[in-house]
Backbone as CSV, one residue per row, in Angstrom:
resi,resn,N_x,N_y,N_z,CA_x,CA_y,CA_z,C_x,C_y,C_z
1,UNK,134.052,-37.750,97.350,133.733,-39.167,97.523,132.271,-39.436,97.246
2,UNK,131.355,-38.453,97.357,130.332,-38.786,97.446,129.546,-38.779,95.901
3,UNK,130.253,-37.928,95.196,130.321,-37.955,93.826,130.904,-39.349,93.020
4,UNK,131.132,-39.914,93.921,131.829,-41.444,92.829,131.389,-42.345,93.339
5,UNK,130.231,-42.342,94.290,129.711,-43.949,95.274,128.832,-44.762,94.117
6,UNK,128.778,-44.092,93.330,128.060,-45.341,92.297,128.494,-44.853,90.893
7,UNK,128.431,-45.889,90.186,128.410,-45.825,88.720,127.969,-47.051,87.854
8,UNK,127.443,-46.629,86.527,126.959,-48.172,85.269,128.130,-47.930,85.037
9,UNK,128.567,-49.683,85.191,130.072,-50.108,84.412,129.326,-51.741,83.537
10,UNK,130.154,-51.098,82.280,129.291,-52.536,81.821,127.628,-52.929,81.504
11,UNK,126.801,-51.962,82.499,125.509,-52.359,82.198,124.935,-52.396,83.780
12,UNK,126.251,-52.327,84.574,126.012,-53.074,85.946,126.376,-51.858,86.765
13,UNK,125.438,-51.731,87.611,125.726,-50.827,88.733,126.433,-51.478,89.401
14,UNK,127.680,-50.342,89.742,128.776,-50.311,90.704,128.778,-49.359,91.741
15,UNK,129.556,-49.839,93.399,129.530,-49.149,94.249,131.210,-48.947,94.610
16,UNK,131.412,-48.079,95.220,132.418,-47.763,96.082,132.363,-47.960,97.147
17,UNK,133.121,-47.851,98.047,133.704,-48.257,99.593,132.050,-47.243,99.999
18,UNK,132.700,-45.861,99.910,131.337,-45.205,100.370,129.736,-45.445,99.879
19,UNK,129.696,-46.003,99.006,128.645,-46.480,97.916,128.259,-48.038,98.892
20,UNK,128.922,-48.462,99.454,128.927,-49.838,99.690,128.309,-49.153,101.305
21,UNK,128.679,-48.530,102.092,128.265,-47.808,103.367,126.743,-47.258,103.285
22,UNK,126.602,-46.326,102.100,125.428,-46.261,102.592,124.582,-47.007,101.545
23,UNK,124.701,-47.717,100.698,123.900,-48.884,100.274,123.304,-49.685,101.457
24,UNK,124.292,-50.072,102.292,123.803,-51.133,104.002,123.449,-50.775,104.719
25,UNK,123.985,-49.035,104.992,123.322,-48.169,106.262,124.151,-48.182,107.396
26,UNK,125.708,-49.428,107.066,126.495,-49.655,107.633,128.151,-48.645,107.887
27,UNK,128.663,-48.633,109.175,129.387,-47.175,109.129,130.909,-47.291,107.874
28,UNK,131.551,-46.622,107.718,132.754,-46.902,106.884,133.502,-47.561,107.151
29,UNK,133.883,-47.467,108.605,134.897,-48.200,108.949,134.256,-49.763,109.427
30,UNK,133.173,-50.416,109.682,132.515,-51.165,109.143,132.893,-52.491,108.147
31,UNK,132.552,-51.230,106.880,132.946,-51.645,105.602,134.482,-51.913,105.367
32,UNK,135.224,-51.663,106.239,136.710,-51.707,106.085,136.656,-52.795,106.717
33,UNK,136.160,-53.173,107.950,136.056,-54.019,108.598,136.064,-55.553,107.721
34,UNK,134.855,-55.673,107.191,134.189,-56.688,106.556,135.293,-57.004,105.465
35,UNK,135.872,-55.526,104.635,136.973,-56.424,103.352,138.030,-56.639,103.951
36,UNK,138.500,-56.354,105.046,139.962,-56.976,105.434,140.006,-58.047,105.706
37,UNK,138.485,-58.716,105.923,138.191,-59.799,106.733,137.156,-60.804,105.720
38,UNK,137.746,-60.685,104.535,136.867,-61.451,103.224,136.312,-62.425,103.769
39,UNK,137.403,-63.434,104.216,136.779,-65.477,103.923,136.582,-65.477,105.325
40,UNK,136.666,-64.356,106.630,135.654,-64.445,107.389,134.275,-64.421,107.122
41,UNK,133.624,-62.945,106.744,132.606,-62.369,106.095,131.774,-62.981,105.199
42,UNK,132.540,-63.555,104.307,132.435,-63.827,102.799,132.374,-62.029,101.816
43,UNK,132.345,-61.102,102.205,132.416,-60.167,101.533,133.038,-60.092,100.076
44,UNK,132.147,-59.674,99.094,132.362,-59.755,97.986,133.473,-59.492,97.534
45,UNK,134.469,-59.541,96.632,136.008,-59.134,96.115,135.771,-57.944,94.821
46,UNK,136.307,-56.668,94.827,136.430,-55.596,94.459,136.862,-55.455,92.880
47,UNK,137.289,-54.608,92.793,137.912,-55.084,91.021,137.654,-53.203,90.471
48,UNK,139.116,-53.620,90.023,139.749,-51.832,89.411,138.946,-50.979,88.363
49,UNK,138.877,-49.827,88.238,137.643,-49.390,86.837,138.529,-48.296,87.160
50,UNK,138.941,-47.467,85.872,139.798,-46.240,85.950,140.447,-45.504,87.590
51,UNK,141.288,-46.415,87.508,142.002,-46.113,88.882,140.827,-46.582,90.271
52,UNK,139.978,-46.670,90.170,139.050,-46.414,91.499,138.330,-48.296,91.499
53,UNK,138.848,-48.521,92.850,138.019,-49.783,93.523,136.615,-49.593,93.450
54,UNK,135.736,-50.959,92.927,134.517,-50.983,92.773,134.129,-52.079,93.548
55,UNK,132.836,-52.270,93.627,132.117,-53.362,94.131,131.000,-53.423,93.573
56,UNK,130.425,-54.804,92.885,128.946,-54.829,92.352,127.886,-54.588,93.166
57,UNK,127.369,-53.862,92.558,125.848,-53.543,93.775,125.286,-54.849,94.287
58,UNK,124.550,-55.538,93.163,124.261,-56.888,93.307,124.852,-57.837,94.446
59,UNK,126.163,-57.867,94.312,126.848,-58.771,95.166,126.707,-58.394,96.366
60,UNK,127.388,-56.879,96.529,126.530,-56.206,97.915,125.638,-56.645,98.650
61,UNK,124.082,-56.432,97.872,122.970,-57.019,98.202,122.975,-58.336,98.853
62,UNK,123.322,-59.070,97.776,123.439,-60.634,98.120,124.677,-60.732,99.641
63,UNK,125.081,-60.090,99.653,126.018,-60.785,100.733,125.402,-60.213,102.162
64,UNK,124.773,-58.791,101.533,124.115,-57.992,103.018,122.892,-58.764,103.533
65,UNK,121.937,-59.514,102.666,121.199,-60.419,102.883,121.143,-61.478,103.941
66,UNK,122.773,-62.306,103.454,123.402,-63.135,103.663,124.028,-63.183,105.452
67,UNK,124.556,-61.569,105.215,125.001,-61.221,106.409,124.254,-60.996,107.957
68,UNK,123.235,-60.296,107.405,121.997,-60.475,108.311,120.774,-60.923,108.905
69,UNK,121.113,-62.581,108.089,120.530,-63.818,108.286,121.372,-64.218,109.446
70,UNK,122.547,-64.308,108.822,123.093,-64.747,110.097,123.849,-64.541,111.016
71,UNK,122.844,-63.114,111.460,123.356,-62.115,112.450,122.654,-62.419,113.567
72,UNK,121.089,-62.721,112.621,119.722,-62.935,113.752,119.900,-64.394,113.879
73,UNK,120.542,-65.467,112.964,120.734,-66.585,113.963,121.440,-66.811,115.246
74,UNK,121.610,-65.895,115.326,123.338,-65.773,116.390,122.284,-65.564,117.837
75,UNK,121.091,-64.684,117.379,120.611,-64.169,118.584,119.488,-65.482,119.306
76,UNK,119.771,-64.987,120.452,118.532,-66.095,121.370,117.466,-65.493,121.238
77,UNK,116.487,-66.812,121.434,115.233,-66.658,121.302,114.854,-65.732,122.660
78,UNK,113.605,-64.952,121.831,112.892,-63.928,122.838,111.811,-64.336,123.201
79,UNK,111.212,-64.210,124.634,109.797,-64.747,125.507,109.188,-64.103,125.063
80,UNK,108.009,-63.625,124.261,107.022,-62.661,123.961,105.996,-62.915,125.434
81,UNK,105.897,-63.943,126.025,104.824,-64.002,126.762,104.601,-62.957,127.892
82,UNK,103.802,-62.842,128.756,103.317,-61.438,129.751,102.944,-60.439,128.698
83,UNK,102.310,-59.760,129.870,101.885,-58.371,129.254,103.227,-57.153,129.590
84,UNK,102.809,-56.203,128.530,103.947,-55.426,128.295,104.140,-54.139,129.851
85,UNK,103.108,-54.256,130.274,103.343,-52.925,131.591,103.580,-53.959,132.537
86,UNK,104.180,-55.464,132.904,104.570,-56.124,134.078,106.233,-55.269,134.146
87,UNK,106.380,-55.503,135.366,107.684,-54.552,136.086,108.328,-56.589,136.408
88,UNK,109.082,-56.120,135.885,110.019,-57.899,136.183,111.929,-57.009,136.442
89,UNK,112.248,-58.125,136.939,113.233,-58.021,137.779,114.458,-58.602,137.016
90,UNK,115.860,-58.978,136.784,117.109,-58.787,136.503,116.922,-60.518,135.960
91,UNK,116.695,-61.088,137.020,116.631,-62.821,136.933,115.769,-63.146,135.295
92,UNK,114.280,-62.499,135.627,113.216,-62.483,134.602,113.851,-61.629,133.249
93,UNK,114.307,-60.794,133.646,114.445,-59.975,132.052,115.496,-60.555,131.070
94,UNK,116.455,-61.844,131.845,118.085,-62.495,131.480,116.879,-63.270,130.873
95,UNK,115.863,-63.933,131.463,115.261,-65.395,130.436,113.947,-64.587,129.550
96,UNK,113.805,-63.796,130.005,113.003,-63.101,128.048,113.874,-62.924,127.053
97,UNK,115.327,-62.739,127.426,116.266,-62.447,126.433,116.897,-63.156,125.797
98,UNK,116.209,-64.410,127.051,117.369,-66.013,126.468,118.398,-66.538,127.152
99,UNK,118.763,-65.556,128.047,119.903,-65.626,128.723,120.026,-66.464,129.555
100,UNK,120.832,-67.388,130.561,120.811,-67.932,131.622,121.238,-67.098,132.879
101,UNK,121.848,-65.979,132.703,122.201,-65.284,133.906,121.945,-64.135,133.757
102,UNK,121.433,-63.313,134.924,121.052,-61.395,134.524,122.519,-61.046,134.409
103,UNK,123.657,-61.650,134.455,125.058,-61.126,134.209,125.411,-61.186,133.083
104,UNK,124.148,-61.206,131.680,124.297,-61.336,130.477,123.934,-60.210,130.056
105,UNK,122.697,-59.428,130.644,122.216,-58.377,130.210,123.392,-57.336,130.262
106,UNK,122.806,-57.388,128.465,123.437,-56.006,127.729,123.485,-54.610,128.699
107,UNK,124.296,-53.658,128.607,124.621,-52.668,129.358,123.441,-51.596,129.706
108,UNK,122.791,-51.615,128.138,122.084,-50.479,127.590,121.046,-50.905,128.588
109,UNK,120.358,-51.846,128.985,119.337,-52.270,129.687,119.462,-52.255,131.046
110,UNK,120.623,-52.621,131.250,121.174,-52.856,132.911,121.828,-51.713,133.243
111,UNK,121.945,-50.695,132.534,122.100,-49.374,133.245,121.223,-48.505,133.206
112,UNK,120.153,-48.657,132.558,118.653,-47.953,132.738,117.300,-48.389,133.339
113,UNK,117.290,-48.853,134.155,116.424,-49.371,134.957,114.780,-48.906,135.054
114,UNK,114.011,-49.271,134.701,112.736,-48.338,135.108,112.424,-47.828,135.796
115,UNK,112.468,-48.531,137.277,112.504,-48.867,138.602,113.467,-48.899,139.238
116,UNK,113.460,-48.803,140.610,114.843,-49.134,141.306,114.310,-48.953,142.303
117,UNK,114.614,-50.137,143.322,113.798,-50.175,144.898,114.990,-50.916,145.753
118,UNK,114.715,-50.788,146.639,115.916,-51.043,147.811,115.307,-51.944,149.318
119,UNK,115.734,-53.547,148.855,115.351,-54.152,150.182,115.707,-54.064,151.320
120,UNK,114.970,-54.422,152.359,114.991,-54.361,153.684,116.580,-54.355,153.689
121,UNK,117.279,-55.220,153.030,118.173,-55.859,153.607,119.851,-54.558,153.028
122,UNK,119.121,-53.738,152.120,119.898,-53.192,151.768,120.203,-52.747,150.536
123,UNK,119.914,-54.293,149.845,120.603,-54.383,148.251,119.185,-53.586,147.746
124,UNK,120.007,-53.762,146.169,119.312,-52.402,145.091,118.453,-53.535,143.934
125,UNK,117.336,-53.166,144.028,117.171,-54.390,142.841,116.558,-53.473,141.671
126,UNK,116.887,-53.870,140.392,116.858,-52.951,139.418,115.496,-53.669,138.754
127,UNK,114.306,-52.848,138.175,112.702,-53.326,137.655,113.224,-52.752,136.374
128,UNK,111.954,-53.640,135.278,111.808,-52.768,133.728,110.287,-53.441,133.430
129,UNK,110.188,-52.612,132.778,108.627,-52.658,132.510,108.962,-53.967,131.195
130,UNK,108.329,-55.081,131.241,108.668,-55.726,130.250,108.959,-55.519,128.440
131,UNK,107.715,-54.605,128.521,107.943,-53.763,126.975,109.125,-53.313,126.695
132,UNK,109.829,-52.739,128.130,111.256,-52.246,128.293,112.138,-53.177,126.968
133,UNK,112.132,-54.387,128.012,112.844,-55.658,127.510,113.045,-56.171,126.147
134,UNK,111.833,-56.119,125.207,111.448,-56.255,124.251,111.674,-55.240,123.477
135,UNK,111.805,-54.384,123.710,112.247,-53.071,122.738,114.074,-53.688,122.665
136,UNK,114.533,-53.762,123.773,115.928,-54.197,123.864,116.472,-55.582,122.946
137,UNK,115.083,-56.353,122.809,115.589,-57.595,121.606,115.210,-56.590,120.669
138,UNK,114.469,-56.451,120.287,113.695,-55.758,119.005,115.121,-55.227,118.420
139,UNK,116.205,-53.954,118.798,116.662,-53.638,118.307,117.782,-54.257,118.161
140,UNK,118.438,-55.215,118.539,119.450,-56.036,117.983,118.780,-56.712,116.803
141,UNK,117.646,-56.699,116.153,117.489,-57.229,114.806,116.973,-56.324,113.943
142,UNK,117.063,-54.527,114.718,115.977,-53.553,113.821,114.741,-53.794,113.848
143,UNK,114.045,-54.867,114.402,112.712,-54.872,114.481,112.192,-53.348,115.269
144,UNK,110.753,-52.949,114.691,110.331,-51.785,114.759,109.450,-52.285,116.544
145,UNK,109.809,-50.912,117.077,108.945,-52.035,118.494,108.209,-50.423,118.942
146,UNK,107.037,-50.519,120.369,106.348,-49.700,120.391,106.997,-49.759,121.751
147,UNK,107.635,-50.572,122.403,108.084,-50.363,123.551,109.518,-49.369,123.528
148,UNK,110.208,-48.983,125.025,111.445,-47.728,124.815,112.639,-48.479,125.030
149,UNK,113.544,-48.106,124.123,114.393,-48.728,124.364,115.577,-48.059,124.765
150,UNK,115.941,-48.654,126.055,116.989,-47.803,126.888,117.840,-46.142,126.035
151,UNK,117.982,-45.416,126.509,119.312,-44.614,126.249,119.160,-43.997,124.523
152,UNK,117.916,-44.752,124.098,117.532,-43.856,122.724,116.418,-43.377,122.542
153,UNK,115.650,-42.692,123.243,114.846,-42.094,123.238,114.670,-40.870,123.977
154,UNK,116.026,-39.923,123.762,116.002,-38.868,124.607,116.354,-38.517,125.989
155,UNK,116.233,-38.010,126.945,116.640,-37.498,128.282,115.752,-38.260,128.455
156,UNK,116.373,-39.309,129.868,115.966,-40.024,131.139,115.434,-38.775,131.569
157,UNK,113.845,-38.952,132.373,113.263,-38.052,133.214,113.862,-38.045,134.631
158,UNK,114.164,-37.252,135.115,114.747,-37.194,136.479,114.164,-37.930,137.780
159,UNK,114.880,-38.692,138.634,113.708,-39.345,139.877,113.047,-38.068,140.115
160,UNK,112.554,-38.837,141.336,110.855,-37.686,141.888,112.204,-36.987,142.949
161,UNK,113.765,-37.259,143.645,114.134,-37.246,144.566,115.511,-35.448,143.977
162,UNK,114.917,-35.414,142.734,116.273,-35.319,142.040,116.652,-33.951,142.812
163,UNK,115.177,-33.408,143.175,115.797,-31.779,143.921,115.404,-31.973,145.108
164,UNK,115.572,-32.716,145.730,115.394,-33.068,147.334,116.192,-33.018,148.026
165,UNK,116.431,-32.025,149.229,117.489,-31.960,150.071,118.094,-32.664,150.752
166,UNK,117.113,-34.164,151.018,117.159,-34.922,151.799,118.108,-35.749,150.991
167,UNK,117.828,-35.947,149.687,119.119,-36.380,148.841,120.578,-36.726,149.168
168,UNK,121.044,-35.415,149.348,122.321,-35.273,149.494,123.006,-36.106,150.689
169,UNK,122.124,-36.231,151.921,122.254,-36.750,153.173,122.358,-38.586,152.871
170,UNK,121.552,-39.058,152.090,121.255,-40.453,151.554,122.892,-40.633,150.754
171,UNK,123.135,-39.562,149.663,124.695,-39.985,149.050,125.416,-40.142,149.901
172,UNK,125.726,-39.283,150.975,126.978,-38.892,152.133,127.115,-40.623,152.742
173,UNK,125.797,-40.384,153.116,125.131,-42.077,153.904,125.810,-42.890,152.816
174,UNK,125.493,-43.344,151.795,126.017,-44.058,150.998,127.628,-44.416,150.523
175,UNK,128.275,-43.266,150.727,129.590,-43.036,150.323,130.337,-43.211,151.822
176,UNK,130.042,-42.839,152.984,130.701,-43.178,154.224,130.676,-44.704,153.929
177,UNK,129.492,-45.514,153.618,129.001,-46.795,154.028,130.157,-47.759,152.565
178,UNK,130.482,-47.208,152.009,131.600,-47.478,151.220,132.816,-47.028,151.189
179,UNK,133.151,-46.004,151.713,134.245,-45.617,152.250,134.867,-46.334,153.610
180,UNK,133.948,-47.075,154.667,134.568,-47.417,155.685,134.040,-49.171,155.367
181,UNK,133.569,-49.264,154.448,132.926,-50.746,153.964,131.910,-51.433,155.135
182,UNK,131.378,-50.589,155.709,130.306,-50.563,156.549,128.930,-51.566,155.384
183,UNK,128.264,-52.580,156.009,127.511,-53.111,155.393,126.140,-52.386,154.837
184,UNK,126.089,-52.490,153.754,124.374,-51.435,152.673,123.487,-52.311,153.498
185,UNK,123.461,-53.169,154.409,122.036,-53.339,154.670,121.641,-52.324,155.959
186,UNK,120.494,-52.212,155.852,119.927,-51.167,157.155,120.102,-49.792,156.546
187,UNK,120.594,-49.386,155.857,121.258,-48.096,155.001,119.969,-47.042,155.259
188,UNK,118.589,-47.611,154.931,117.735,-46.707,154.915,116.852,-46.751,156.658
189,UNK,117.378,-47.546,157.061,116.652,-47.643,158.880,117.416,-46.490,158.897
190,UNK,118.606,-46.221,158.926,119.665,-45.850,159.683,119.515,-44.049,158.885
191,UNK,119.002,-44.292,157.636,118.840,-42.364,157.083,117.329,-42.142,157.585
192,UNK,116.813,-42.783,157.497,114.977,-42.809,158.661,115.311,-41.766,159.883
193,UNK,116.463,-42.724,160.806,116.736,-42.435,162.389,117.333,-40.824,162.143
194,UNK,118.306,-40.404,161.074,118.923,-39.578,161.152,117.848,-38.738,160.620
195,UNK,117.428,-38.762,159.816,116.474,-37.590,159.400,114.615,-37.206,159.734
196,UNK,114.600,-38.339,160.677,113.453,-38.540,161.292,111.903,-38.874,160.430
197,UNK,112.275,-39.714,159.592,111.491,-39.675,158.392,111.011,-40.932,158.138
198,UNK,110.087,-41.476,157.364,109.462,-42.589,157.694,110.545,-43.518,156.538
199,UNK,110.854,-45.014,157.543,111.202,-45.609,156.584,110.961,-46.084,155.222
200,UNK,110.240,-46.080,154.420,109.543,-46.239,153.334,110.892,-45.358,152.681
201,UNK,109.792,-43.787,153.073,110.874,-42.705,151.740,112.291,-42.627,152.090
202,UNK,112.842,-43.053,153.287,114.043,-43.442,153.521,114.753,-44.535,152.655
203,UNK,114.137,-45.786,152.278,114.647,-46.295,151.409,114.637,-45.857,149.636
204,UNK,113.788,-45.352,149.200,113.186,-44.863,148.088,114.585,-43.109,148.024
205,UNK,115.269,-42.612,148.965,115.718,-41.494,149.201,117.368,-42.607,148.380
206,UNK,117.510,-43.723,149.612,118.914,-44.611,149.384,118.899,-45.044,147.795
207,UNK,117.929,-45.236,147.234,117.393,-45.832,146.168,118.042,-44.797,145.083
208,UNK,117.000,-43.611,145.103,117.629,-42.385,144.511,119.511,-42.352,144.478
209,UNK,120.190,-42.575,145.882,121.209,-41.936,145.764,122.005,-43.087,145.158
210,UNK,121.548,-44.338,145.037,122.477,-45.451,144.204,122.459,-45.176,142.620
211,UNK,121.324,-44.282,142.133,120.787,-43.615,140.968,121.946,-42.488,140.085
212,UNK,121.344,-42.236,141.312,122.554,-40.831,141.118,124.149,-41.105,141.198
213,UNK,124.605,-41.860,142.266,126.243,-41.517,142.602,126.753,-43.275,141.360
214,UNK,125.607,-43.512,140.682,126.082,-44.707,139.494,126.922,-45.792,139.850
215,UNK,126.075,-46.590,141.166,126.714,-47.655,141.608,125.956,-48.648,140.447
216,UNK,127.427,-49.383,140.020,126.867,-50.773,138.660,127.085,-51.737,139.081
217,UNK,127.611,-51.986,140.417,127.701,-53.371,140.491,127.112,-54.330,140.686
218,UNK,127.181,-55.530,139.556,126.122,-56.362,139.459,125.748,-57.434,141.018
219,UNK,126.378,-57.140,141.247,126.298,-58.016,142.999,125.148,-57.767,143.771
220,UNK,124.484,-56.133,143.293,123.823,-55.342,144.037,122.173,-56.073,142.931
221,UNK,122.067,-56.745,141.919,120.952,-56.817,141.445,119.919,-57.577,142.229
C-alpha cells in the first residue's frame, strides 16, 4: 500500500486512500470516515486509474484547508487573560475555555488536576495552573503551546503521599465512608483523631487518597 499512495496521472498528482492519510496526518479509518460521509464533509469524489481508486492531491488540499477552518470555528473562544502560573479552580478553567459549566470540561483536563485540596467541609476541589488550561485549548487547534497538556507529556509525577503509610488508612477511611454512605465531610478531622496527626496533612493525606482510589465525580468539584 505504501508503494501506491501517490502517483502523476495526467500531469496531476494523485493520492490513494493511504496517500490521502498521510497527506492530512489524519488516521485511515478517518479517511473512511470522511468518504462515506461526502455531502456531509464535502470530501472530494475519487475516480478509477488502472483498477486502483484515486484522489487529486489538490482537491485533498483544498478540502483539508476547508475542513479545518471549520473545525476551529466550531471551537469557543479562549481567555488568554491572567498569568500562566495562577492555580484557578473548575468554575474558572469552564470560562477560559468558553464554557458555561465546569461540567463541560473535556476529560483530559478534568482528570488531571494539578492540584487537589480538600475543604473543611469535605469536598475535593480540583486546581490547574492556568498555562495548564491553555495548553488544553491550544491542542484542539494544534496550536504549538509552552504550557503541559494533560496526559501527553509522559508519567504524572507521583503525590508527595504516594509511599506513605498513612495513605492506606485515608483510602480505608474513604471507602468505609462510601461503603456505608457516611457523609465526606469531616473525613480528614476524623483521619487527624485516628492517627493523631495534625489536621492540615490529614486533609492533604484524604486528598491523596481521592487521587489514588480515582473518585470522578463531578459533584465533588
Amino acid at each position: 500500500m505504501g508503494d501506491m499512495a501517490r502517483r502523476v496521472i495526467g500531469g496531476r498528482t494523485a493520492l490513494d486512500r493511504a496517500g490521502v492519510a498521510a497527506h492530512t496526518g489524519a488516521a485511515y479509518s478517518t479517511i473512511n470516515h470522511w468518504h462515506s460521509r461526502r455531502a456531509r464533509f464535502g470530501f472530494p469524489e475519487g475516480f478509477q486509474h488502472d483498477g486502483q481508486e484515486w484522489f487529486w492531491r489538490d482537491d485533498i488540499e483544498a478540502f483539508h484547508v476547508a475542513h479545518l477552518a471549520a473545525k476551529r470555528a466550531e471551537l469557543t473562544k479562549v481567555d488568554r487573560r491572567g498569568h500562566s502560573e495562577d492555580l484557578i479552580g473548575s468554575g474558572a478553567a469552564a470560562r477560559v475555555l468558553g464554557y458555561t459549566s465546569y461540567r463541560n470540561l473535556p476529560d483530559t483536563l478534568y482528570a488531571h488536576p494539578d492540584r487537589v485540596e480538600v475543604l473543611p467541609d469535605g469536598r475535593m476541589r480540583r486546581l490547574w495552573f492556568r498555562r495548564t488550561v491553555w495548553a488544553v485549548a491550544d491542542a484542539r487547534t494544534g496550536r504549538q503551546s509552552t504550557g503541559r497538556t494533560p496526559g501527553t507529556t509522559g508519567a504524572r509525577k507521583p503525590h508527595p503521599y504516594a509511599d506513605d503509610p498513612r495513605l492506606r488508612s485515608a483510602i480505608a477511611l474513604l471507602a468505609e465512608a462510601d461503603r456505608t454512605g457516611r457523609d465526606r465531610r469531616g473525613l480528614g478531622v476524623a483521619l487527624a483523631q485516628q492517627l493523631g496527626i495534625a489536621q492540615r496533612t490529614a486533609q492533604r493525606l484524604i486528598a491523596a487518597a481521592y487521587e489514588t482510589s480515582g473518585t470522578s465525580s463531578r459533584q465533588m468539584a
